[in-house]
DOKEVEX-679928 format. One record per residue: residue in one letter; residue number from 0; y, z, x of N, C-alpha, C in turn. Coordinates in Angstrom, 3 decimals, m for minus. Layout:
N
+-----+-----+----------+----------+----------+----------+----------+----------+----------+----------+----------+
! res !   n !   nnorth !      nup !    neast !  canorth !     caup !   caeast !   cnorth !      cup !    ceast !
+-----+-----+----------+----------+----------+----------+----------+----------+----------+----------+----------+
!   a ! NUM !        Y !        Z !        X !        Y !        Z !        X !        Y !        Z !        X !
...
+-----+-----+----------+----------+----------+----------+----------+----------+----------+----------+----------+
END
This chain:
101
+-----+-----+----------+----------+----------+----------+----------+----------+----------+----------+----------+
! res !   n !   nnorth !      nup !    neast !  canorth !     caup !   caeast !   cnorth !      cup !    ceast !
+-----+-----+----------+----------+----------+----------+----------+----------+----------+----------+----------+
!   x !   0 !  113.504 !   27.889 !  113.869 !  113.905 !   28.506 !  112.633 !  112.877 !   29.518 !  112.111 !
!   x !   1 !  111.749 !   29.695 !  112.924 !  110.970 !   30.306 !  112.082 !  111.745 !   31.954 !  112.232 !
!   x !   2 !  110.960 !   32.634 !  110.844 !  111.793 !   34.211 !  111.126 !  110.866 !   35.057 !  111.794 !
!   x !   3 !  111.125 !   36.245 !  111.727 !  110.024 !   37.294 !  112.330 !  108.825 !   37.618 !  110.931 !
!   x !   4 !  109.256 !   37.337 !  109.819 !  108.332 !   37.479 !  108.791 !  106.856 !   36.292 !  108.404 !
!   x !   5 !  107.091 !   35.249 !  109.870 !  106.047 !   34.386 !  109.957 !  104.788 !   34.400 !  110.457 !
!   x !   6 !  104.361 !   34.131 !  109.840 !  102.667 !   34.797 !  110.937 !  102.125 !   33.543 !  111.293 !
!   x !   7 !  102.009 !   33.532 !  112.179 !  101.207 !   32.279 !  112.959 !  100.169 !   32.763 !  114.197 !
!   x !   8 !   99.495 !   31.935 !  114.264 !   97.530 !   32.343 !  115.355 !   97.841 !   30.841 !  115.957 !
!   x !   9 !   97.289 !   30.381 !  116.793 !   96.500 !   29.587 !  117.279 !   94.991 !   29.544 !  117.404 !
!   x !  10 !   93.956 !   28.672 !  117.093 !   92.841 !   29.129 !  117.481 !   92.347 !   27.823 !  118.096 !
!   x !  11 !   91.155 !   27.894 !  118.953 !   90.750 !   26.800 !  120.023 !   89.323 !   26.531 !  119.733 !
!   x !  12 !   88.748 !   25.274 !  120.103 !   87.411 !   25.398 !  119.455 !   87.050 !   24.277 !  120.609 !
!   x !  13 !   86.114 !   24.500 !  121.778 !   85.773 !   23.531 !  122.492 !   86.855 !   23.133 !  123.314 !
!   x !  14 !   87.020 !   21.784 !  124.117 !   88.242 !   21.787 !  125.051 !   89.001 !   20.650 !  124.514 !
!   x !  15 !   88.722 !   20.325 !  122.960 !   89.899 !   19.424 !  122.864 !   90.144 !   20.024 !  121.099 !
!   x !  16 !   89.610 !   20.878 !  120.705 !   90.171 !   20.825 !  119.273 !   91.343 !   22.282 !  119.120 !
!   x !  17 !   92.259 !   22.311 !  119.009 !   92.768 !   23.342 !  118.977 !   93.481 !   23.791 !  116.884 !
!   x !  18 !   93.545 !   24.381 !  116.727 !   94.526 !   23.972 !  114.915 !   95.430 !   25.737 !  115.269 !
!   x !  19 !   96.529 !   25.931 !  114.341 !   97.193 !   26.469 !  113.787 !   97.396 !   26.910 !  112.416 !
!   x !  20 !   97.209 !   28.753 !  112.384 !   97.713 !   28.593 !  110.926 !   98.664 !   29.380 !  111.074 !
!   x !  21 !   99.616 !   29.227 !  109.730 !  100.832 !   29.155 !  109.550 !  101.201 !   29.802 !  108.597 !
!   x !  22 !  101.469 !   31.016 !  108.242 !  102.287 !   31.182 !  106.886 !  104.026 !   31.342 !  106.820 !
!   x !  23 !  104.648 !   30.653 !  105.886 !  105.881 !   30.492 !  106.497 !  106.137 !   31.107 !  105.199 !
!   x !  24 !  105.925 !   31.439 !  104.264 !  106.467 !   32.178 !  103.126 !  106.582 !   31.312 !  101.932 !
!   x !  25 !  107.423 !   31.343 !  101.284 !  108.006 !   31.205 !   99.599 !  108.855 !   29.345 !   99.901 !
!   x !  26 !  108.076 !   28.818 !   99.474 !  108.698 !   27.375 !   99.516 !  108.703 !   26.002 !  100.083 !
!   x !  27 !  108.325 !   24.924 !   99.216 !  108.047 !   23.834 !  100.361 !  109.742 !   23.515 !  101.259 !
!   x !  28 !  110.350 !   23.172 !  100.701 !  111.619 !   23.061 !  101.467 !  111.668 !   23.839 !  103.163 !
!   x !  29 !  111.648 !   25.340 !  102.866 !  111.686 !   25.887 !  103.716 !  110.581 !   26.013 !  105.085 !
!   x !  30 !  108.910 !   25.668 !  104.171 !  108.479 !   25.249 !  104.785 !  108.824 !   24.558 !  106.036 !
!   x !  31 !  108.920 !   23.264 !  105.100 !  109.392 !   22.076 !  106.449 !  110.447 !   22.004 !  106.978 !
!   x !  32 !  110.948 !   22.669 !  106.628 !  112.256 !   23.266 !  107.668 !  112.080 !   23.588 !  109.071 !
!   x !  33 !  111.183 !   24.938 !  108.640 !  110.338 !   25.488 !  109.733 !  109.341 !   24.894 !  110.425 !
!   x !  34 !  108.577 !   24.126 !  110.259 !  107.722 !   22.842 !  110.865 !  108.265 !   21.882 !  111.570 !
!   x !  35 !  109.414 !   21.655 !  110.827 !  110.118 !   20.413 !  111.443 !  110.862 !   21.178 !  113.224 !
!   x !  36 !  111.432 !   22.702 !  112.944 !  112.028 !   23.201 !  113.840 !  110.702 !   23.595 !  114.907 !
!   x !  37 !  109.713 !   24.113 !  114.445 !  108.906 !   24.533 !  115.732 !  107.932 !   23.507 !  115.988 !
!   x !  38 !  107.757 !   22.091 !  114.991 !  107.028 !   21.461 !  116.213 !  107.615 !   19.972 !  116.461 !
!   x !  39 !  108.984 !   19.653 !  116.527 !  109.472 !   18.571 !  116.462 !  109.318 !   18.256 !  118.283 !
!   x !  40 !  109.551 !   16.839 !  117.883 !  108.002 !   16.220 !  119.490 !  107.366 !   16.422 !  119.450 !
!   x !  41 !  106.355 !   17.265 !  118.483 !  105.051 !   17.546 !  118.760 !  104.257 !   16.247 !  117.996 !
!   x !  42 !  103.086 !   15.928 !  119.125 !  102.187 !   14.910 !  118.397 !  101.032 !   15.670 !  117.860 !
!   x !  43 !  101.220 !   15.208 !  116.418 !   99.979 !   16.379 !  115.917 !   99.156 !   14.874 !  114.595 !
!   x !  44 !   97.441 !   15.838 !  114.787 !   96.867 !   14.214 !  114.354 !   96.702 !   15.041 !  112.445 !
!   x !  45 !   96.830 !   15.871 !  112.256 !   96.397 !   16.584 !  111.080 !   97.547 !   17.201 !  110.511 !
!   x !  46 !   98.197 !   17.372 !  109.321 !   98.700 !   18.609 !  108.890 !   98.419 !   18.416 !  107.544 !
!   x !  47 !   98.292 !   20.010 !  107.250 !   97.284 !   20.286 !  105.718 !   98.542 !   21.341 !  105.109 !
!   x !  48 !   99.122 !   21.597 !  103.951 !   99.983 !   22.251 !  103.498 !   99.172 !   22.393 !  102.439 !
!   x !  49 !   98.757 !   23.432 !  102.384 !   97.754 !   24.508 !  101.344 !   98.887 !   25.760 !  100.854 !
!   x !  50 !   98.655 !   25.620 !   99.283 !   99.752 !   26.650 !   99.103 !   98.958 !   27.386 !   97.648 !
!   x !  51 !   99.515 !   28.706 !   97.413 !   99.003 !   28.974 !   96.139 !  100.046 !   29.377 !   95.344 !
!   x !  52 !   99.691 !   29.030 !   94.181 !  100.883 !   28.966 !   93.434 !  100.550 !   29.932 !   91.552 !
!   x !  53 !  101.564 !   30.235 !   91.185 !  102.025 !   31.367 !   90.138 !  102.510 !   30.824 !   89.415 !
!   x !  54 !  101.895 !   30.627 !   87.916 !  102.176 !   30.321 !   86.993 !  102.864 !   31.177 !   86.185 !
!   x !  55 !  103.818 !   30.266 !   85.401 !  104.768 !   30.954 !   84.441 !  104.436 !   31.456 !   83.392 !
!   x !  56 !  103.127 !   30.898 !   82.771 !  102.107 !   31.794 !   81.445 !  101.139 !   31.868 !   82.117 !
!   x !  57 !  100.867 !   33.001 !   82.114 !   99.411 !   34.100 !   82.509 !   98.472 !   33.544 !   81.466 !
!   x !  58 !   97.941 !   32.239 !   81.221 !   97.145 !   31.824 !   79.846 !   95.476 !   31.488 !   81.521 !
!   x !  59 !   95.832 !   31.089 !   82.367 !   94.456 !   31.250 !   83.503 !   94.190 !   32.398 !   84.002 !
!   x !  60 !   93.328 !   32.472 !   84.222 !   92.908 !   33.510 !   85.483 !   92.826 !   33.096 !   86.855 !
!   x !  61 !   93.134 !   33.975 !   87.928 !   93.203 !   33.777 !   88.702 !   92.236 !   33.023 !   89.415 !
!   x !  62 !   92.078 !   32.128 !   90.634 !   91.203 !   30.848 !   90.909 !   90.285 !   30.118 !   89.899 !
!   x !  63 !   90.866 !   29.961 !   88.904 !   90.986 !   28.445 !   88.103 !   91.050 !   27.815 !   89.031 !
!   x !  64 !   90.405 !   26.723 !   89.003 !   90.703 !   25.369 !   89.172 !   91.375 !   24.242 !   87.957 !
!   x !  65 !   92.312 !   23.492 !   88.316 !   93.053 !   22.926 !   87.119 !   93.144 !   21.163 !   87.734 !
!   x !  66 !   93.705 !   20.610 !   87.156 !   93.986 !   19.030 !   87.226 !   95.722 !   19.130 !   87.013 !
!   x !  67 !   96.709 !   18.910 !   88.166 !   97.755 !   18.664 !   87.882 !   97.819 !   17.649 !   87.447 !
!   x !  68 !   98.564 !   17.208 !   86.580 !   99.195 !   15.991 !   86.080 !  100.172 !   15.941 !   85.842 !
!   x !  69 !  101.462 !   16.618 !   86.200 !  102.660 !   16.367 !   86.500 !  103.278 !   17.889 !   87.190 !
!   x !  70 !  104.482 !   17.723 !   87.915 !  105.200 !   18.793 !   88.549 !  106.733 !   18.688 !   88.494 !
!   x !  71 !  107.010 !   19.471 !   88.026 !  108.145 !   19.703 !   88.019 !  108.781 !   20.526 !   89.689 !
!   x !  72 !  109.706 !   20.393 !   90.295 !  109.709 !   20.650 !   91.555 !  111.103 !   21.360 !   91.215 !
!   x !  73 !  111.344 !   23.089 !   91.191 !  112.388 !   24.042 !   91.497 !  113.021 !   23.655 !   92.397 !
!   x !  74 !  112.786 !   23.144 !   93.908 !  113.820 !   23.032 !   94.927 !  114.138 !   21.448 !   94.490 !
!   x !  75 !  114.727 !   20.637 !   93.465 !  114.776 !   19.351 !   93.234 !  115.574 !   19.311 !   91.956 !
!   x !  76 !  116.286 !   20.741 !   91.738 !  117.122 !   20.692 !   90.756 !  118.055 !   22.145 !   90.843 !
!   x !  77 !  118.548 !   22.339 !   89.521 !  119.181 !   24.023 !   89.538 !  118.569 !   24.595 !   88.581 !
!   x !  78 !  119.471 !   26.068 !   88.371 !  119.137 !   26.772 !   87.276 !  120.364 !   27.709 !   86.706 !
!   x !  79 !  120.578 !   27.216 !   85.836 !  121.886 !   27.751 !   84.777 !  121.479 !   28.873 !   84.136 !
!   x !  80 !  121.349 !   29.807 !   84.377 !  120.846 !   31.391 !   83.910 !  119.469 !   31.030 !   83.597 !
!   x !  81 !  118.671 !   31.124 !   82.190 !  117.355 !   31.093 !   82.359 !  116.742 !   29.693 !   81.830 !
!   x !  82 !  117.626 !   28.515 !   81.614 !  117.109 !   27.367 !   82.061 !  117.521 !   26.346 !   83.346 !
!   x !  83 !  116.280 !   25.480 !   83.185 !  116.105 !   24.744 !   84.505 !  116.854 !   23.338 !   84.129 !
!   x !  84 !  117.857 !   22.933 !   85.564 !  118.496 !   21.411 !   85.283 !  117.659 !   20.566 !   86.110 !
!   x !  85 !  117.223 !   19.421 !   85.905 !  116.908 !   18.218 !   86.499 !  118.043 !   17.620 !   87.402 !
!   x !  86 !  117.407 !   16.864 !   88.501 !  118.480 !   16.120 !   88.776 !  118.981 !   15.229 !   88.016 !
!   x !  87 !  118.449 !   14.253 !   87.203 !  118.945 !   13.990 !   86.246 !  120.530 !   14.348 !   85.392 !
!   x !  88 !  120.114 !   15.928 !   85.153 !  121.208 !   16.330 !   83.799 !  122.287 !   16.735 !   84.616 !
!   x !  89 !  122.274 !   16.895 !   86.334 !  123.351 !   17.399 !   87.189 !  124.029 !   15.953 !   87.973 !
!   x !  90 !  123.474 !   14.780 !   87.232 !  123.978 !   13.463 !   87.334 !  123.541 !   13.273 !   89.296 !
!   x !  91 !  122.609 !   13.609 !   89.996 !  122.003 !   13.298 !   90.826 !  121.100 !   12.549 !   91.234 !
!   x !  92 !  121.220 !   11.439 !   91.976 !  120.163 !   10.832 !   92.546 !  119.062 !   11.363 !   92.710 !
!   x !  93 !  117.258 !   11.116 !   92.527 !  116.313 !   11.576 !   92.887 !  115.387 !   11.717 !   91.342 !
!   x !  94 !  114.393 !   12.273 !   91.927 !  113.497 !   12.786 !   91.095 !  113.152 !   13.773 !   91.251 !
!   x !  95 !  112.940 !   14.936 !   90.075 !  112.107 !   16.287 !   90.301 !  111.289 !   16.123 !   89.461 !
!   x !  96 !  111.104 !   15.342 !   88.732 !  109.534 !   15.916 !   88.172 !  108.274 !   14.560 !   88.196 !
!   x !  97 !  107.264 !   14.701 !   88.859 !  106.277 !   13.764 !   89.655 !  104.571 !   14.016 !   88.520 !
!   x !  98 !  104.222 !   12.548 !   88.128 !  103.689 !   12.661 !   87.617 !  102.085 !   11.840 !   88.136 !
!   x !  99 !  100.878 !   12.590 !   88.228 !   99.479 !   12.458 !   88.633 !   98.676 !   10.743 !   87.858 !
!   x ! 100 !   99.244 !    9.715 !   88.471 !   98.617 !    8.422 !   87.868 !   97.321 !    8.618 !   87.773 !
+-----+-----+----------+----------+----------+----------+----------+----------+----------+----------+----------+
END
């Protein structure tokens, strides 16, 4: 599944460490979409999903460091013009919004 807009390297380090990086674009969903399609059978001892992310008030500057304590998750609900539904309010099984114990 991956598209042509994916950039991926391999790099090798010695004769047993090899890693991959990966940019697959805009989304965890799609992400693992794409992970799941290019390395399924694959035995892999590591995977790291590093992402950067865009806030909706410009109140940080850019590389802040912050403390999540809860997320609300876009691919885990809809959007009815310019508000957001929960699974919840669309009477769906699940959770979208995850909170940092």
């Amino acid at each position: 599944m991956p598209s042509d807009t994916t950039f991926m390297d391999t790099y090798t380090h010695g004769a047993h460490m090899m890693w991959t990086c990966w940019i697959t674009g805009v989304g965890m969903v799609a992400t693992a979409a794409r992970a799941l399609a290019q390395w399924r059978g694959t035995v892999i001892d590591l995977a790291l999903n590093l992402g950067r992310v865009r806030q909706l008030r410009p109140v940080l500057r850019p590389g802040t460091v912050v403390h999540v304590l809860s997320d609300r998750l876009a691919e885990m609900g809809a959007e009815d013009g310019d508000r957001f539904m929960t699974l919840q309010e669309l009477e769906l099984p699940g959770e979208s919004e995850f909170v940092n114990a």
